[in-house]
DRENVEX-729868 format. One line per 4 residues: for each residue y, z, x of N, C-alpha, C. Coordinates in Angstrom, 1 decimal, padded with zeros to 4 digits. Example, Ala and Ser with C-alpha at 12.3 -4.5 7.8 and 13.67 -1.06 7.14 Angstrom:
2
-005.7,007.8,013.2,-004.5,007.8,012.3,-003.3,007.8,013.2 ~ -002.2,007.1,012.8,-001.1,007.1,013.7,000.0,007.9,012.9;
//
This chain:
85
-036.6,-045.3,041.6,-036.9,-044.1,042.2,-036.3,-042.9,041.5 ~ -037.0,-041.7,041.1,-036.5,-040.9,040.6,-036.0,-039.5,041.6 ~ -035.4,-038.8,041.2,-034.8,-037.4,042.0,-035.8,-036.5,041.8 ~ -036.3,-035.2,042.5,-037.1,-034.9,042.3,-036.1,-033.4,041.7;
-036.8,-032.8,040.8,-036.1,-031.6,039.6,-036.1,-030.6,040.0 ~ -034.8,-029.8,040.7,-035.1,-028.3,041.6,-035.6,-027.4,039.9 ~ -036.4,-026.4,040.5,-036.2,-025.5,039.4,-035.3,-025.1,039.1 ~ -035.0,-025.1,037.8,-033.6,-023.7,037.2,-033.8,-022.4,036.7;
-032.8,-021.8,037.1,-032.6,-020.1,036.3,-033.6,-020.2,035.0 ~ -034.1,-018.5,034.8,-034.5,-018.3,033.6,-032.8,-018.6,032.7 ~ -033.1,-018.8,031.5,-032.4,-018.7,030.4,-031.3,-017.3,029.9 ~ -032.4,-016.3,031.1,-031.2,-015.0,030.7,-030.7,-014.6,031.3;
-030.3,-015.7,032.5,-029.9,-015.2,033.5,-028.2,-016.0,033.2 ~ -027.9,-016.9,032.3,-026.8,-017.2,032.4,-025.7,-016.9,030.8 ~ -024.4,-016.5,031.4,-023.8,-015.4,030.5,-023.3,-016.4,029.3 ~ -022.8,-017.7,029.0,-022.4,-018.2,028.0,-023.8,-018.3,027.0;
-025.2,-018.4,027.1,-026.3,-017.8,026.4,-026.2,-016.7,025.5 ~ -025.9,-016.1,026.6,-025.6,-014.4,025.7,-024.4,-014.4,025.1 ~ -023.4,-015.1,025.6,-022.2,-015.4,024.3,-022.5,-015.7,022.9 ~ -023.5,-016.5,023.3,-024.0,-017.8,021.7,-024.7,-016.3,020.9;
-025.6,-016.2,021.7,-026.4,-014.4,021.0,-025.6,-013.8,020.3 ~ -024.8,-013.3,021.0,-023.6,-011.5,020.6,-023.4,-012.1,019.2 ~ -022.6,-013.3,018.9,-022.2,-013.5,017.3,-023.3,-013.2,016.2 ~ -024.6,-014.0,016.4,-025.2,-013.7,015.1,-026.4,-012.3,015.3;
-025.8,-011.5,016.3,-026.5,-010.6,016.6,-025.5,-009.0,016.1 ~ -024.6,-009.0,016.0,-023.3,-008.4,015.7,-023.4,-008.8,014.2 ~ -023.9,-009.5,013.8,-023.3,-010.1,012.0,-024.7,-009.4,011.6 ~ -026.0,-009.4,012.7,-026.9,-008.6,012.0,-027.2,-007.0,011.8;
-026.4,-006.4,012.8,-026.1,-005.0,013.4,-025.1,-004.6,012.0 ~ -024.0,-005.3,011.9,-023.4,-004.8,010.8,-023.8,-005.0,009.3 ~ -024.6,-006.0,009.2,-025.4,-005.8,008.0,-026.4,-004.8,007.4 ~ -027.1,-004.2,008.6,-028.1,-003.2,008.8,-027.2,-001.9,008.2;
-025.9,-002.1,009.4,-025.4,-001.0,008.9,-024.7,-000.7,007.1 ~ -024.3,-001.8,006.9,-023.0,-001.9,005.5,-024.4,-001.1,004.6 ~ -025.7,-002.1,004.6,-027.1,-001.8,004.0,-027.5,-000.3,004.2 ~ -027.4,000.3,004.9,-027.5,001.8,005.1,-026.4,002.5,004.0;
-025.1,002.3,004.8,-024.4,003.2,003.9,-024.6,003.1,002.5 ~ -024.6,001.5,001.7,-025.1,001.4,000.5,-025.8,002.4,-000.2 ~ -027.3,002.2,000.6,-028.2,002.8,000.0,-028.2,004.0,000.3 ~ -027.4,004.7,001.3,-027.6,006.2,001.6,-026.3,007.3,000.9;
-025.4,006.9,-000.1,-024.0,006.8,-000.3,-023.9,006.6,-001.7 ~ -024.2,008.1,-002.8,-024.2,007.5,-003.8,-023.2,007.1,-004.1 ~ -022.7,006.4,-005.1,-021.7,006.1,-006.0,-020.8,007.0,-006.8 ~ -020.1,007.1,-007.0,-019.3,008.5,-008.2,-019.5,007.8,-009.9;
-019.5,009.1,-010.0,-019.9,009.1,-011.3,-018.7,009.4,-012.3 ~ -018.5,008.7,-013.6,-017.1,008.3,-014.2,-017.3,009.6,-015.3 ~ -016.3,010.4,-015.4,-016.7,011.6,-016.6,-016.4,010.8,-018.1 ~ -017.4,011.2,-018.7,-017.2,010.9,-020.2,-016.0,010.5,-020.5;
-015.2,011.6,-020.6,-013.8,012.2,-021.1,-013.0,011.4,-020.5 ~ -013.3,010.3,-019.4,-012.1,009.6,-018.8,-010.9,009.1,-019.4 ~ -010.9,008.4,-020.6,-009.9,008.4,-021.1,-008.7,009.3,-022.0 ~ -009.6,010.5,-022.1,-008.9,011.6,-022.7,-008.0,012.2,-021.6;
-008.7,012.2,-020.7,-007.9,012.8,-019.2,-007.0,011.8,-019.1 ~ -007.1,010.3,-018.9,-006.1,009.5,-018.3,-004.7,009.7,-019.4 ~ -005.1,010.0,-021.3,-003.6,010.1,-021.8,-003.4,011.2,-021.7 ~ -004.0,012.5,-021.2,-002.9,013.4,-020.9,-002.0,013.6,-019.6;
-003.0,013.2,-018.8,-002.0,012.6,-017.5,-000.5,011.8,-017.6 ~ -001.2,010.8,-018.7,000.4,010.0,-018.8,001.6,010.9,-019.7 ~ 001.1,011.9,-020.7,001.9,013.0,-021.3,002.4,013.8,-020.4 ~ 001.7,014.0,-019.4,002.5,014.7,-018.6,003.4,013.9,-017.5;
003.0,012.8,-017.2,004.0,011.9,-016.4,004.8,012.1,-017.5 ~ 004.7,011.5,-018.6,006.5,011.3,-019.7,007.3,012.5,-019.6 ~ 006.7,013.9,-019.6,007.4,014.9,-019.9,008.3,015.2,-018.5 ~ 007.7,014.9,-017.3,008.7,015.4,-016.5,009.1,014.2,-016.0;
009.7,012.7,-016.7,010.2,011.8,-016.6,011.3,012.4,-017.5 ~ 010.9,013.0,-018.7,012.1,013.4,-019.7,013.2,014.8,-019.1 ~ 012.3,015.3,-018.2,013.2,015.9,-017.4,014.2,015.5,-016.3 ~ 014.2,014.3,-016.1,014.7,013.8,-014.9,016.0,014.3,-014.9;
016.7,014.3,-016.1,018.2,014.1,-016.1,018.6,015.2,-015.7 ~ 017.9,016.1,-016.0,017.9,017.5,-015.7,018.1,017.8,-014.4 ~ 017.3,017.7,-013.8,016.9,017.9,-012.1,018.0,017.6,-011.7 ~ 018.0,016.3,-012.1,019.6,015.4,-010.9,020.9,016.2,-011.5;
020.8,016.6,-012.4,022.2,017.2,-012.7,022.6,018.4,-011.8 ~ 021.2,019.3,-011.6,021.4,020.2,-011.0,021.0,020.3,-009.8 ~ 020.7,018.9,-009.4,020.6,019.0,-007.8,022.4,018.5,-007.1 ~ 022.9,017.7,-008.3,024.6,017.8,-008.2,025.1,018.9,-008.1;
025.1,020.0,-009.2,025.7,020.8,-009.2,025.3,021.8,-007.9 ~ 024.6,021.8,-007.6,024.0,022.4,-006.1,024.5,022.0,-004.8 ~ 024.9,020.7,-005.1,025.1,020.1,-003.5,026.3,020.3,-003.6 ~ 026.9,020.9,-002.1,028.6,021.1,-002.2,029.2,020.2,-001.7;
030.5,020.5,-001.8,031.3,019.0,-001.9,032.0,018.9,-000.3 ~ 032.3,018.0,-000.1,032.1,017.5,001.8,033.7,018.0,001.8 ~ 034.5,018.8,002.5,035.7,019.1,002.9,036.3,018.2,003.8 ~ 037.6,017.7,003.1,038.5,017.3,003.5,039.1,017.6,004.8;
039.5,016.5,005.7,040.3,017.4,007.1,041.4,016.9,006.9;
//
């Protein structure tokens, strides 16, 4: 003898369904989106001269590295000296 089969709920009526959903529905949402910015977002563009710029940058990093000693000296000779009690 068999049981006889109540009907069941539609399918969207129960919430761990829509659990299983949200993951590869979210993985598609942000793909749409990453794909937008891509294509709507140009890229920067690298100047010619990039490397002529990057060694005078580092000429100027060296020169006020070659100053250092300088600075600190005179940031000594500026700072006053803590009094004795």
């Amino acid at each position: 003898m068999t049981t006889p089969v109540s009907p069941s709920a539609p399918w969207w009526t129960f919430g761990h369904v829509w659990l299983l959903i949200a993951g590869p529905a979210i993985v598609i949402v942000a793909g749409v989106v990453t794909a937008w910015l891509a294509v709507s977002t140009p890229d920067p563009v690298v100047d010619a001269d990039y490397y002529r710029r990057g060694l005078e940058i580092n000429k100027q990093l060296a020169a006020e590295k070659a100053l250092l000693p300088a600075l600190q000296g005179r940031n000594h000779a500026a700072t006053p000296t803590p009094q004795s009690r």
